[in-house]
NUSETOR-394888 format. One record per residue: residue in three letters; x, y, z of N, C-alpha, C in turn. Coordinates in pm, whole numbers, padded with zeros to 5 digits. Each point is the difference from the previous one (the first is absolute). Layout:
ATOM  code    n_xx    n_yy    n_zz   ca_xx   ca_yy   ca_zz    c_xx    c_yy    c_zz
ATOM   ALA       X       Y       Z       X       Y       Z       X       Y       Z
...
***
This chain:
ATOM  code    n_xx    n_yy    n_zz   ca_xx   ca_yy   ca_zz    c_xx    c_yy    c_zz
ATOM   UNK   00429  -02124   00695  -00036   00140  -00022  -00117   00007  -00097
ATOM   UNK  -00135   00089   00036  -00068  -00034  -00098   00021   00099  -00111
ATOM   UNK  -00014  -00060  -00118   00008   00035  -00113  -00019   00189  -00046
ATOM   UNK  -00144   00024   00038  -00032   00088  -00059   00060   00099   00060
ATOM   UNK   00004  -00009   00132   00060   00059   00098   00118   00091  -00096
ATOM   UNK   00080  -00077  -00012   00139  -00018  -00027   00012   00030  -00155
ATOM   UNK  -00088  -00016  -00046  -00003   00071  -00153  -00060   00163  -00026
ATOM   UNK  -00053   00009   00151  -00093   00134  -00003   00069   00131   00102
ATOM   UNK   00053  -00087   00076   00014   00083   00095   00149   00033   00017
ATOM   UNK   00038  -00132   00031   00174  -00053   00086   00089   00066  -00109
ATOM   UNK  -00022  -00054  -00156   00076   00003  -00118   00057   00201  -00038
ATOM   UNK  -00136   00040   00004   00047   00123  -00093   00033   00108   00121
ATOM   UNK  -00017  -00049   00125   00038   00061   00129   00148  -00018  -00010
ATOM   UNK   00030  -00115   00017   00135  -00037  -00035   00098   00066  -00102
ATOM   UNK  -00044  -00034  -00146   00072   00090  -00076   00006   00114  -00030
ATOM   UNK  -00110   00092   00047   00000   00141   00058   00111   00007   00064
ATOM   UNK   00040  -00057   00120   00100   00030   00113   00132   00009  -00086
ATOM   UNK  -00012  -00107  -00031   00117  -00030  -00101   00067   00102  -00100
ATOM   UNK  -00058   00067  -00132  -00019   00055  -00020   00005   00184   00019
ATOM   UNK  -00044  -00020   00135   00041   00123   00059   00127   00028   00044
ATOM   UNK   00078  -00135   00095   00094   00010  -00017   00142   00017  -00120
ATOM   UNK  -00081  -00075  -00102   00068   00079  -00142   00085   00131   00002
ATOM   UNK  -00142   00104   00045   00013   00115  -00013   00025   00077   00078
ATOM   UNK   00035  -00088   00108   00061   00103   00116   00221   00026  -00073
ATOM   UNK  -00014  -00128  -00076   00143   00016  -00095   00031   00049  -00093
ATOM   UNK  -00129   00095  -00066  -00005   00075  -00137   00005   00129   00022
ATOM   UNK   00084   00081  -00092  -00050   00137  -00003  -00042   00016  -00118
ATOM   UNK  -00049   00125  -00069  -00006   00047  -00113   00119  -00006  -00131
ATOM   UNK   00102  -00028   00031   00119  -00008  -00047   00028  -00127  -00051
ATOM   UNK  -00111  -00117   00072   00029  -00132  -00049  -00109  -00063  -00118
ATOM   UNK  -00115   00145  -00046  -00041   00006  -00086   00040   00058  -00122
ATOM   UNK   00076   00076   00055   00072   00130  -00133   00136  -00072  -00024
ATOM   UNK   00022  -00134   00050   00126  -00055  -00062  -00039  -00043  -00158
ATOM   UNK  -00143  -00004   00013  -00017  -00061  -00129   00015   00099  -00162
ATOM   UNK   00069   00112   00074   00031   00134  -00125   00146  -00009  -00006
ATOM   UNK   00059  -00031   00150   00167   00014   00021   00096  -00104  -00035
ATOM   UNK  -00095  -00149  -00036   00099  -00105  -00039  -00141  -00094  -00056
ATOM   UNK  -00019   00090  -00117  -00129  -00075  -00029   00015  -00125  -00043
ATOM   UNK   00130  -00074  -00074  -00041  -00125  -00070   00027  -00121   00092
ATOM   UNK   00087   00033   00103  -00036  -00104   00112  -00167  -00047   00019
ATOM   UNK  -00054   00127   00043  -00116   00008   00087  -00096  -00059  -00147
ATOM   UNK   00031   00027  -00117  -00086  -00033  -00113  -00039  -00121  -00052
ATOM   UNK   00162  -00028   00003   00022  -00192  -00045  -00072  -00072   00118
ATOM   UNK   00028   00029   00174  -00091  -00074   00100  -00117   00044  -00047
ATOM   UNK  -00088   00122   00002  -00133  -00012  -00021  -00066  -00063  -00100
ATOM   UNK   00092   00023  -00121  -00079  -00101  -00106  -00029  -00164   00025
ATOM   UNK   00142  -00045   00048   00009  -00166   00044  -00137   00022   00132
ATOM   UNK   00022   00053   00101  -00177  -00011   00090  -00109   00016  -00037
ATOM   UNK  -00019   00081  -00108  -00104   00056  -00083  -00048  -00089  -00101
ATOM   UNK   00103  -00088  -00098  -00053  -00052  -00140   00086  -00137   00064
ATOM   UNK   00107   00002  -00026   00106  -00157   00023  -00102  -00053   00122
ATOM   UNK   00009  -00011   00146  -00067  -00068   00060  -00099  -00061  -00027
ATOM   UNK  -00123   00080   00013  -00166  -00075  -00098   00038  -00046  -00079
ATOM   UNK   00079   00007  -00098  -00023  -00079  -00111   00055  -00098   00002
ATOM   UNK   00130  -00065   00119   00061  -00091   00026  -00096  -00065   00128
ATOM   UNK  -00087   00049   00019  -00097  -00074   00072  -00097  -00066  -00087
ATOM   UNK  -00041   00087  -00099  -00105  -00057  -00077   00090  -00135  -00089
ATOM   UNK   00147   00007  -00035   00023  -00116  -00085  -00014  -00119   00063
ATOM   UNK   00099   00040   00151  -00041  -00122   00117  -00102  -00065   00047
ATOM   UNK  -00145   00065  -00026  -00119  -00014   00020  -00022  -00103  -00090
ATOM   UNK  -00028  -00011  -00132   00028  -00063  -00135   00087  -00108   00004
ATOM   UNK   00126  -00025   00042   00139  -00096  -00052  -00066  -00080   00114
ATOM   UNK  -00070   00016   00163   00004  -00061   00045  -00191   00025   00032
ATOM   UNK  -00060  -00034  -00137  -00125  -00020   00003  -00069  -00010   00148
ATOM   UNK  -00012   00131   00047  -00020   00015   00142  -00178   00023  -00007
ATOM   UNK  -00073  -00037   00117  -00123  -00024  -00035  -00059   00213  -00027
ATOM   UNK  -00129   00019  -00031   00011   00134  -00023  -00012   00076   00170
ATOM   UNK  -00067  -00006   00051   00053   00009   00140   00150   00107   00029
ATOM   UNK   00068  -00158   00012   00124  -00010   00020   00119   00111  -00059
ATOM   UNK  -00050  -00021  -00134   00076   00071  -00105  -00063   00180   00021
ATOM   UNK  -00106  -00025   00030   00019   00204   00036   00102   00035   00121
ATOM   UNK  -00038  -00121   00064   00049   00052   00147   00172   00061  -00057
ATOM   UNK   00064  -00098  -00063   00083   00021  -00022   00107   00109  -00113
ATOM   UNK  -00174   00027  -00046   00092   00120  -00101  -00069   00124   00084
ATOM   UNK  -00111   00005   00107   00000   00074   00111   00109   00050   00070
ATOM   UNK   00054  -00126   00055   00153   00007   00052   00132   00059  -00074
ATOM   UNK  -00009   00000  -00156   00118   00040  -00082  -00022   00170  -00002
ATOM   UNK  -00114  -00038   00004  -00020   00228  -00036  -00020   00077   00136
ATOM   UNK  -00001  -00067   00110   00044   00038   00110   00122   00053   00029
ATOM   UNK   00003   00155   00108   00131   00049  -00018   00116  -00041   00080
ATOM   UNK   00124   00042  -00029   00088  -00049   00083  -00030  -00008   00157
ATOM   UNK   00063  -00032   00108   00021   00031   00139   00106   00031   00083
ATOM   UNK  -00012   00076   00124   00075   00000   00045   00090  -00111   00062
ATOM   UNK  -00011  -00152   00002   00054  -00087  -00018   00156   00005  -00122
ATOM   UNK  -00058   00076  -00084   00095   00010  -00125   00111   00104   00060
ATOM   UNK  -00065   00141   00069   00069   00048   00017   00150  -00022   00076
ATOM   UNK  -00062  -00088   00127   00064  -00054   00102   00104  -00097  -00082
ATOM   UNK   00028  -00075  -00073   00051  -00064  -00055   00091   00057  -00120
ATOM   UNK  -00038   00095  -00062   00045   00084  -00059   00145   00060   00077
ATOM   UNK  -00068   00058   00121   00127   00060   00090   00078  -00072   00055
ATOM   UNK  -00023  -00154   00007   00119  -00095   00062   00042  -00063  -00105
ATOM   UNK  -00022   00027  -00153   00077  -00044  -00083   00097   00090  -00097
ATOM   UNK   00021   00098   00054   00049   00161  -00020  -00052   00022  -00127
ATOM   UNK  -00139  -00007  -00019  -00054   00018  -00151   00036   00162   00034
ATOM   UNK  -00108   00096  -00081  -00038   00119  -00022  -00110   00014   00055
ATOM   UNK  -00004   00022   00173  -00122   00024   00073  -00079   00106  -00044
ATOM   UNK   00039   00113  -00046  -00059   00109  -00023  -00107  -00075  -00133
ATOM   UNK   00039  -00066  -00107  -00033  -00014  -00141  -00130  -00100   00050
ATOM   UNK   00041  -00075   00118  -00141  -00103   00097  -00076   00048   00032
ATOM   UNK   00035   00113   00074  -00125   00053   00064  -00103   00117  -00124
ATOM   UNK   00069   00046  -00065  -00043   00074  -00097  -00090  -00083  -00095
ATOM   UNK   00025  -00090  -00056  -00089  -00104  -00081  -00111  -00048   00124
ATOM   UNK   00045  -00045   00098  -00105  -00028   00101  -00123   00112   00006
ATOM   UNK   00052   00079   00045  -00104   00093   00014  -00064   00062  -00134
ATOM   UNK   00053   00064  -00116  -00079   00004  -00120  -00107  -00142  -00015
ATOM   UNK   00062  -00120   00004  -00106  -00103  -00083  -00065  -00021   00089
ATOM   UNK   00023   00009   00169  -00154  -00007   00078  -00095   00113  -00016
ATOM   UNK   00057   00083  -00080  -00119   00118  -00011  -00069  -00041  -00145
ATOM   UNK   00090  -00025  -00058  -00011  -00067  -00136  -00088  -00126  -00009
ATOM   UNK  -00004  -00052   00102  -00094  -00105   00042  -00175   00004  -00059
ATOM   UNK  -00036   00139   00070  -00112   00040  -00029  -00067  -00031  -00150
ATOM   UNK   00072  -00031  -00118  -00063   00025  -00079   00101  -00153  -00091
ATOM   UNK   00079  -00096   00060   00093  -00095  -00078  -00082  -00127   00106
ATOM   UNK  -00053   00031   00088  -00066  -00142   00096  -00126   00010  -00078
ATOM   UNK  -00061   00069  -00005  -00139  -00036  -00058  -00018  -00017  -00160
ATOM   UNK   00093   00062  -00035  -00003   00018  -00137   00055  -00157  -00053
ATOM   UNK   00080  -00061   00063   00013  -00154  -00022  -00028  -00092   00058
ATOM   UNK  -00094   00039   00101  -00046  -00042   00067  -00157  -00070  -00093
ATOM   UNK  -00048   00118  -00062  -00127   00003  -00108   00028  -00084  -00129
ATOM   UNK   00114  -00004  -00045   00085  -00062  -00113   00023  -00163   00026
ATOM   UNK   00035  -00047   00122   00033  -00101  -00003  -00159  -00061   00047
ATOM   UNK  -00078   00054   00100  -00156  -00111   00002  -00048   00025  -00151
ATOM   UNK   00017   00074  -00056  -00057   00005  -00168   00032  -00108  -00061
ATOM   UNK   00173  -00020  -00002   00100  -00095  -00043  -00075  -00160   00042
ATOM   UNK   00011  -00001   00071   00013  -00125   00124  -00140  -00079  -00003
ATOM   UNK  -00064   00127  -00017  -00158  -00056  -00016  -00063  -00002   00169
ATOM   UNK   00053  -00001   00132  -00010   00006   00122  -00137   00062   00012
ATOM   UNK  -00101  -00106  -00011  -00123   00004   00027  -00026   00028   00172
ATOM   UNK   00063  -00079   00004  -00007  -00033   00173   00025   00166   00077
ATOM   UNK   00049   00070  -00078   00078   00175   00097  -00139   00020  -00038
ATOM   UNK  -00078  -00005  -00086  -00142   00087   00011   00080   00168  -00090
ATOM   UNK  -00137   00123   00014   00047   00056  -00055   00119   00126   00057
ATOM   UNK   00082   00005  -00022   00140   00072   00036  -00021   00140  -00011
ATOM   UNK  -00072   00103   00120  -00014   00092  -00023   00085   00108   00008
ATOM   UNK   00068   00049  -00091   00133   00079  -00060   00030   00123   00095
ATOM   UNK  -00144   00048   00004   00014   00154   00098   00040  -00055   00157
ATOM   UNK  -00058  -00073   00043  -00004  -00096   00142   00108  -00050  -00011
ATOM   UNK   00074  -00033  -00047   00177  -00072   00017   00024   00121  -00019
ATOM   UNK   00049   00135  -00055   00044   00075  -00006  -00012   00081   00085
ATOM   UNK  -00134  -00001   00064  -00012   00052   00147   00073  -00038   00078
ATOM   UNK   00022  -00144  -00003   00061  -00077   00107   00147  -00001   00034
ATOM   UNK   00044   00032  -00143   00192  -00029   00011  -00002   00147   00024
ATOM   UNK  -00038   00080  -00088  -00029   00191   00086  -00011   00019   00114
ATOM   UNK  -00067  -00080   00107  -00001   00031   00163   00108  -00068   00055
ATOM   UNK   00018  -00129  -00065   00111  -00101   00088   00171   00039  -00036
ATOM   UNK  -00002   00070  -00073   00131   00058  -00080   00054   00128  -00006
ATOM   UNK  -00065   00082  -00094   00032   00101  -00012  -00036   00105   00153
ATOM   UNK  -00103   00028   00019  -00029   00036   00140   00068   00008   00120
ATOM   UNK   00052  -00101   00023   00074  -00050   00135   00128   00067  -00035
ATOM   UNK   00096  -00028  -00143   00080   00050  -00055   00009   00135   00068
ATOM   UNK  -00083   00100  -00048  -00027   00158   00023   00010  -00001   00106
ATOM   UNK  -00072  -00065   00107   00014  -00027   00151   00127   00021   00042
ATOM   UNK   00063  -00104  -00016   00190  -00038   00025   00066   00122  -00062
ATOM   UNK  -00008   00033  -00117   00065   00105  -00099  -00042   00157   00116
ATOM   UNK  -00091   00052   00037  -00030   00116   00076   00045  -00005   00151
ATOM   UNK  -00019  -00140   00100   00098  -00038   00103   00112   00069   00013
ATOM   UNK   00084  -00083  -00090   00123  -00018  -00032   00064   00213  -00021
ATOM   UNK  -00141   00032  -00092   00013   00170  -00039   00012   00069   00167
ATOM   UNK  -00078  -00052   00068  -00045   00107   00118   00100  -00038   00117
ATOM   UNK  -00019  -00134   00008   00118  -00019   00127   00125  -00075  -00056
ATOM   UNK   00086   00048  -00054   00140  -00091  -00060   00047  -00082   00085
ATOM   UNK   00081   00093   00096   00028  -00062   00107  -00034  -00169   00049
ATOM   UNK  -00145   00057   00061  -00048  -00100   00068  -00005  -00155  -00124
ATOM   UNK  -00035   00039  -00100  -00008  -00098  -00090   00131  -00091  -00001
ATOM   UNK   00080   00107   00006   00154  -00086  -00046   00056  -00084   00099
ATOM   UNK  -00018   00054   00149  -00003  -00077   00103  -00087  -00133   00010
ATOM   UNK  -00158   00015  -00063  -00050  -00100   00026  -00043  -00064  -00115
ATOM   UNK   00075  -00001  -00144  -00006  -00076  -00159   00055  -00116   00071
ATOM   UNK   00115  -00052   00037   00039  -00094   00034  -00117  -00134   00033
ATOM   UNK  -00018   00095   00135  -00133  -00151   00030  -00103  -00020  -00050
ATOM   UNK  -00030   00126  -00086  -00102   00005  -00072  -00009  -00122  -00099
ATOM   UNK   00135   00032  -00064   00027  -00078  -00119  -00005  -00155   00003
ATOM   UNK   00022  -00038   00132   00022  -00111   00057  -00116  -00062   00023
ATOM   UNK  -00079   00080   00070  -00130  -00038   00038  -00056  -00044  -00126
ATOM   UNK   00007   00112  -00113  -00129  -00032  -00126   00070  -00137  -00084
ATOM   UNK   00122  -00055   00022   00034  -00084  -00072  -00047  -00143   00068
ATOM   UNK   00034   00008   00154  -00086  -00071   00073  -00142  -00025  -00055
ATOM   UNK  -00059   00115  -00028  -00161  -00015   00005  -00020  -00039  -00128
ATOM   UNK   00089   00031  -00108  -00031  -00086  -00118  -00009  -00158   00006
ATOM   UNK   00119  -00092   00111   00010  -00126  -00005  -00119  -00006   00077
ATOM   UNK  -00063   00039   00091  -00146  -00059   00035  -00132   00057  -00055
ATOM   UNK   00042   00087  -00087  -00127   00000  -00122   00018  -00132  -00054
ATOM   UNK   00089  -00006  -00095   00016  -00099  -00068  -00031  -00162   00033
ATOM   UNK   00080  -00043   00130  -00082  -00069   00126  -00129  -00079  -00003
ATOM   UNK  -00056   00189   00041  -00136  -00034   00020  -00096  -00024  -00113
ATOM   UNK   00057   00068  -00095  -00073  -00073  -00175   00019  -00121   00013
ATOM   UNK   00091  -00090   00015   00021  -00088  -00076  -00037  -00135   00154
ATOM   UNK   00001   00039   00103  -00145  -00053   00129  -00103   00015  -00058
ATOM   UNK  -00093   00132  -00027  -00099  -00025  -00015  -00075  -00078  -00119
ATOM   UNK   00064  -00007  -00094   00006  -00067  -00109   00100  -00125  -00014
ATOM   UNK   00018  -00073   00125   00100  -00129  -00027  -00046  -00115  -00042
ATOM   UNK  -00112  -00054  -00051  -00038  -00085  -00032   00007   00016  -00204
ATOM   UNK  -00070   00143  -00029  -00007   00011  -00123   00164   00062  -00075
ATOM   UNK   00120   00002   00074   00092   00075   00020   00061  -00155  -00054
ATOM   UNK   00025  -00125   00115   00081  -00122  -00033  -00099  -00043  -00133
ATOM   UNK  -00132  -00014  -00037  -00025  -00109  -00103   00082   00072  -00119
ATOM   UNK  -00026   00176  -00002   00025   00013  -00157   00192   00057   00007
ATOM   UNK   00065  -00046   00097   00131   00016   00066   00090   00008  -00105
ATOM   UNK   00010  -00120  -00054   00065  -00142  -00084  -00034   00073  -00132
ATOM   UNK  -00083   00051  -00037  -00021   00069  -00140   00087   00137  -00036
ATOM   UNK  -00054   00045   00136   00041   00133   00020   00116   00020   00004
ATOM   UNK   00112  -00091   00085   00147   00031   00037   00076   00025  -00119
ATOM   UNK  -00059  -00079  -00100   00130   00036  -00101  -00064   00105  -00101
ATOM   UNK  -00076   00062  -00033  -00054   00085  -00106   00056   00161   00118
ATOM   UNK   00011  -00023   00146   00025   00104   00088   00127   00002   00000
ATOM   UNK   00065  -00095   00052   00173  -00040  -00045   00092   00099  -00130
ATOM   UNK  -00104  -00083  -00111   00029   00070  -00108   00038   00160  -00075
ATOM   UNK  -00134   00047   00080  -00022   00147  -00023   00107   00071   00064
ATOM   UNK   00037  -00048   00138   00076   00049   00090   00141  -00024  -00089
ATOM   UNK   00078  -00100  -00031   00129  -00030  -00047   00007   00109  -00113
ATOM   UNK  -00133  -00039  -00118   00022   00083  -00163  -00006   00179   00061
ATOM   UNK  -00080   00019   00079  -00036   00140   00006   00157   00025   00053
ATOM   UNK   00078  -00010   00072   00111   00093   00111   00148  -00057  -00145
ATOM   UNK  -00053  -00155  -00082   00119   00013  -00075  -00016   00106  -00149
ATOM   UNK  -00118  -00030   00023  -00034   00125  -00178   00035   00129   00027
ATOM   UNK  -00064   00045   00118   00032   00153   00064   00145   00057  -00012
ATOM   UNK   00059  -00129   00092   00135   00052   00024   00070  -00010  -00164
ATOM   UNK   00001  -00085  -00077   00047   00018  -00107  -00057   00103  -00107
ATOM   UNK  -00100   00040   00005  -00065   00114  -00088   00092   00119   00043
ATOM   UNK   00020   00031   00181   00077   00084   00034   00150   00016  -00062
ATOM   UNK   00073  -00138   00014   00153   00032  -00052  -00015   00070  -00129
ATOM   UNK  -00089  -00118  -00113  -00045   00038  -00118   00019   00164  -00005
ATOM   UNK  -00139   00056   00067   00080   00174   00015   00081   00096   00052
ATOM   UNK   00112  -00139   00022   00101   00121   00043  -00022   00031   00152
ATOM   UNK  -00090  -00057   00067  -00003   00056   00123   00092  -00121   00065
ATOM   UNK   00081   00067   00147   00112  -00075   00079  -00093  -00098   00095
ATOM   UNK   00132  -00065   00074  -00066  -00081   00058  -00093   00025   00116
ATOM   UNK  -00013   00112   00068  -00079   00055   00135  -00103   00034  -00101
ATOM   UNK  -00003   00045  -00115  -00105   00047  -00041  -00107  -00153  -00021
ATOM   UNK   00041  -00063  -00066  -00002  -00119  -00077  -00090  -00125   00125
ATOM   UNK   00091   00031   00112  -00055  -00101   00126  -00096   00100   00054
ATOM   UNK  -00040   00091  -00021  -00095   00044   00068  -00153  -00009  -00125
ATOM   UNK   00012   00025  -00096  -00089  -00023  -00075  -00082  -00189   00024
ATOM   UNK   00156  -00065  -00018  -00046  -00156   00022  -00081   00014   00096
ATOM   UNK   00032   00005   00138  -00022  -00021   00110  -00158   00074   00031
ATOM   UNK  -00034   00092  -00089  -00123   00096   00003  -00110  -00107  -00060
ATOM   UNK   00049  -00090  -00142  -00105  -00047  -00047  -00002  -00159   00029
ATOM   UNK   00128  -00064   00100  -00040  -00133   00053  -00074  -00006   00119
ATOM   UNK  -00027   00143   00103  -00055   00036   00100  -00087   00052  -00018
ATOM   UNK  -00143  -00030  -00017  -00084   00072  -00004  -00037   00071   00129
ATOM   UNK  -00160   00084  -00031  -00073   00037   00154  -00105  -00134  -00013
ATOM   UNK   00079  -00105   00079  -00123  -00111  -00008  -00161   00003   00049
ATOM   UNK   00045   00121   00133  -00109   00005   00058  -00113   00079  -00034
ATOM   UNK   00041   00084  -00111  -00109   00079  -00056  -00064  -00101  -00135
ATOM   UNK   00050  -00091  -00052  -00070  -00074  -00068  -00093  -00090   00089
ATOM   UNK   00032  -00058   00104  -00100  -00083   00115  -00087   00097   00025
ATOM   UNK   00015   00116   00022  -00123   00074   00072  -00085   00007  -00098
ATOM   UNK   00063   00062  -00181  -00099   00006  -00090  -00082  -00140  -00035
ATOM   UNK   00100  -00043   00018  -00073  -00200  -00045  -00101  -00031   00075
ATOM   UNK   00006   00037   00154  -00053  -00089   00100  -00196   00092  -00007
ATOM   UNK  -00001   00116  -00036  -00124   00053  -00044  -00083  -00058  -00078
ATOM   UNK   00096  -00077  -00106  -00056   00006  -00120  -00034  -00174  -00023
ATOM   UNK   00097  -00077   00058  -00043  -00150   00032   00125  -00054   00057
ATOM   UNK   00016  -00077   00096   00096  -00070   00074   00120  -00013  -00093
ATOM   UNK  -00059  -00118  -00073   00075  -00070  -00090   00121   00141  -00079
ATOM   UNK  -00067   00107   00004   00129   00103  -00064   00080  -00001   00099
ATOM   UNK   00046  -00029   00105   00088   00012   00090   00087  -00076  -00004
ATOM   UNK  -00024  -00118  -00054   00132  -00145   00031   00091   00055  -00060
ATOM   UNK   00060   00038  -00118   00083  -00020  -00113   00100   00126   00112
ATOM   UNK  -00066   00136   00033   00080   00100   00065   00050  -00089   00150
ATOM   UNK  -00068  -00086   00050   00043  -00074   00159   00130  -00073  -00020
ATOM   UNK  -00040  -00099  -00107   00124  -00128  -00080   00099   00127  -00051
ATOM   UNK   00006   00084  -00089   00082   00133  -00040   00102   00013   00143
ATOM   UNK  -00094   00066   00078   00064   00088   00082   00177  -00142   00081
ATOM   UNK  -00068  -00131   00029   00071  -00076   00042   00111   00003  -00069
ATOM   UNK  -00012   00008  -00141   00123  -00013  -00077   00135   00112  -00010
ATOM   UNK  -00098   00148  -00017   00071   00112   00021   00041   00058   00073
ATOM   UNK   00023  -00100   00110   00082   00089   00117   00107  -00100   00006
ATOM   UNK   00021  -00146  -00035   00114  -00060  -00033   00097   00016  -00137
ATOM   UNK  -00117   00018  -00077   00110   00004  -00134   00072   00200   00020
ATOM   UNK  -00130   00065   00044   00097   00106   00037   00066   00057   00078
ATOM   UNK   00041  -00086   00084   00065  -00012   00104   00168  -00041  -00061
ATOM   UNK  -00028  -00076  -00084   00150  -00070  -00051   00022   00045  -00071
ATOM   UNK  -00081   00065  -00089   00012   00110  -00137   00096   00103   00098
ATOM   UNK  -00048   00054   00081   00046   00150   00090   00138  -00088   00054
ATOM   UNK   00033  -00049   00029   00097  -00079   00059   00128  -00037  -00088
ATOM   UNK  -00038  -00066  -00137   00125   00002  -00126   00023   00113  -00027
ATOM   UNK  -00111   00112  -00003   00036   00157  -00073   00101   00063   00081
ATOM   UNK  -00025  -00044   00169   00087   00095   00087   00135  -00022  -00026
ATOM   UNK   00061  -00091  -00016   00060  -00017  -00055   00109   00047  -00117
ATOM   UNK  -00080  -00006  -00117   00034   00023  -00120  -00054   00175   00018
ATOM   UNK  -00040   00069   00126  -00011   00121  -00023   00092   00090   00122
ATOM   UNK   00058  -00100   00069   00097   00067   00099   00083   00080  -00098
ATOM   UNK   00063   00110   00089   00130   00095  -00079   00080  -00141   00001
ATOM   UNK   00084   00023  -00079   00189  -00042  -00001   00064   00087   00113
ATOM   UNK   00062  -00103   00040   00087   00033   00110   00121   00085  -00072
ATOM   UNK   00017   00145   00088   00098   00075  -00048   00118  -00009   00046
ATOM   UNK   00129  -00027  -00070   00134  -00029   00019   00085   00097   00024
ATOM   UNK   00050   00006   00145   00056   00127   00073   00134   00012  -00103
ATOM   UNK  -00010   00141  -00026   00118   00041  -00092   00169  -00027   00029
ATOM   UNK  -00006   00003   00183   00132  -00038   00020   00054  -00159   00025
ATOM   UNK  -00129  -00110  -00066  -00003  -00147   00011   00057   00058  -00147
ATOM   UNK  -00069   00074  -00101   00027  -00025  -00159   00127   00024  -00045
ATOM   UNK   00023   00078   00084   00194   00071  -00026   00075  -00075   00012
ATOM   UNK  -00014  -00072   00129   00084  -00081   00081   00044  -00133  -00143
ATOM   UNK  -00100  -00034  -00031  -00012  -00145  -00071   00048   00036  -00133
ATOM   UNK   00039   00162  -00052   00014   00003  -00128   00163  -00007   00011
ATOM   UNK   00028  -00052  -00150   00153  -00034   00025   00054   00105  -00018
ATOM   UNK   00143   00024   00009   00041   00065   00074   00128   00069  -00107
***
């Protein structure tokens, strides 16, 4: 696949779609949760907002990642959740509502937490090689590929309910599909520079992924929030939107793309098993028919 192609065209086409489908699952109500149960929605935004980047930037550092490398990857930390999270969220009986609500605030939230550490870490890093990082132009960019499409899905969803609800299903299906061959196709078109810096990358990506979903989730108990609340926050900040860091990366120089490609491999297994122990530990208790309880009491 050629490159530019696919950094110009294929990529932000893609997570547009994506994206839109978001918002064919949002109403207005899944913004105004953030007045009705604010410290759920507060404690996740802060951990996507400040905890992530900055657990990208330590990982960047502990595992002296070249400067390159190391934006890509605190690129990838301040990137917003996905609907990947969501999906996982709902088969691990987290608090779907508290998923999709953080989802959609921090991809809007995006606009101004991707570039803004985005500018911080080539400063940091020294990433000569990105050239100069023009702030308004990424902000243009996550503004059309994000928020936009959002409004798209969000007014759909307003005008024809119906039809939406009938056809969210395959929708949903489809865009998760189309995430694994975004992702795919990043990591084809870039497979040569993808395996050399692989081996560097796996564990500083590894890392971020394990500390980010175990800090989260424990910051959560920490406040008191339960366990649906708690697995959905995790699950928000071990899942990123990988593909909106590739699209921003892949503008700006290849090499920002690996760390979100190697990422993405990891976070759909570790949160896969993450969603999988929670279901678990988040099923009801089985309720004990009153005339089993009588029966057994003595007598």
């Amino acid at each position: 696949m050629d490159s530019p192609l696919l950094a110009e065209v294929l990529l932000p086409i893609a997570l547009a779609a994506i994206m839109c489908s978001l918002g064919l699952a949002l109403t207005p109500a899944d913004f105004r949760r953030i007045a009705t149960a604010p410290r759920g929605v507060a404690i996740g935004l802060l951990n996507l907002t400040l905890v992530s980047p900055l657990l990208a930037f330590t990982m960047a550092e502990l595992f002296d990642l070249p400067p390159e490398l190391a934006v890509g990857l605190v690129l990838l930390g301040a990137s917003p959740g996905g609907m990947l999270a969501n999906m996982l969220t709902h088969l691990s009986r987290g608090d779907t509502a508290l998923s999709v609500t953080m989802t959609a605030i921090s991809s809007v939230g995006s606009v101004v937490t991707v570039p803004l550490f985005l500018g911080l870490a080539t400063s940091h890093f020294g990433a000569g090689d990105v050239g100069d990082v023009s702030m308004p132009g990424v902000v243009a960019l996550v503004f059309a590929i994000t928020v936009i499409p959002v409004g798209i899905g969000m007014g759909l969803r307003q005008r024809w309910p119906e039809r939406v609800a009938v056809a969210y299903p395959r929708v949903r299906a489809t865009s998760l599909a189309l995430f694994g061959i975004v992702v795919l196709g990043a990591i084809a078109s870039e497979y040569d520079t993808v395996s050399e810096n692989l081996e560097e990358v796996a564990g500083a990506a590894l890392a971020l992924n394990v500390a980010a979903m175990t800090i989260s989730f424990a910051t959560a108990r920490l406040a008191r929030l339960d366990d649906r609340q708690s697995t959905a926050i995790a699950l928000e900040l071990g899942v990123h939107n990988s593909t909106l860091a590739i699209a921003v990366g892949a503008t700006l120089a290849s090499d920002l793309t690996i760390p979100a490609a190697v990422y993405s491999s990891f976070m759909v297994a570790t949160g896969a098993a993450f969603a999988w122990a929670m279901s678990r530990r988040n099923a009801p208790l089985p309720e004990i028919p009153l005339a089993t309880a009588s029966d057994s009491a003595p007598n």
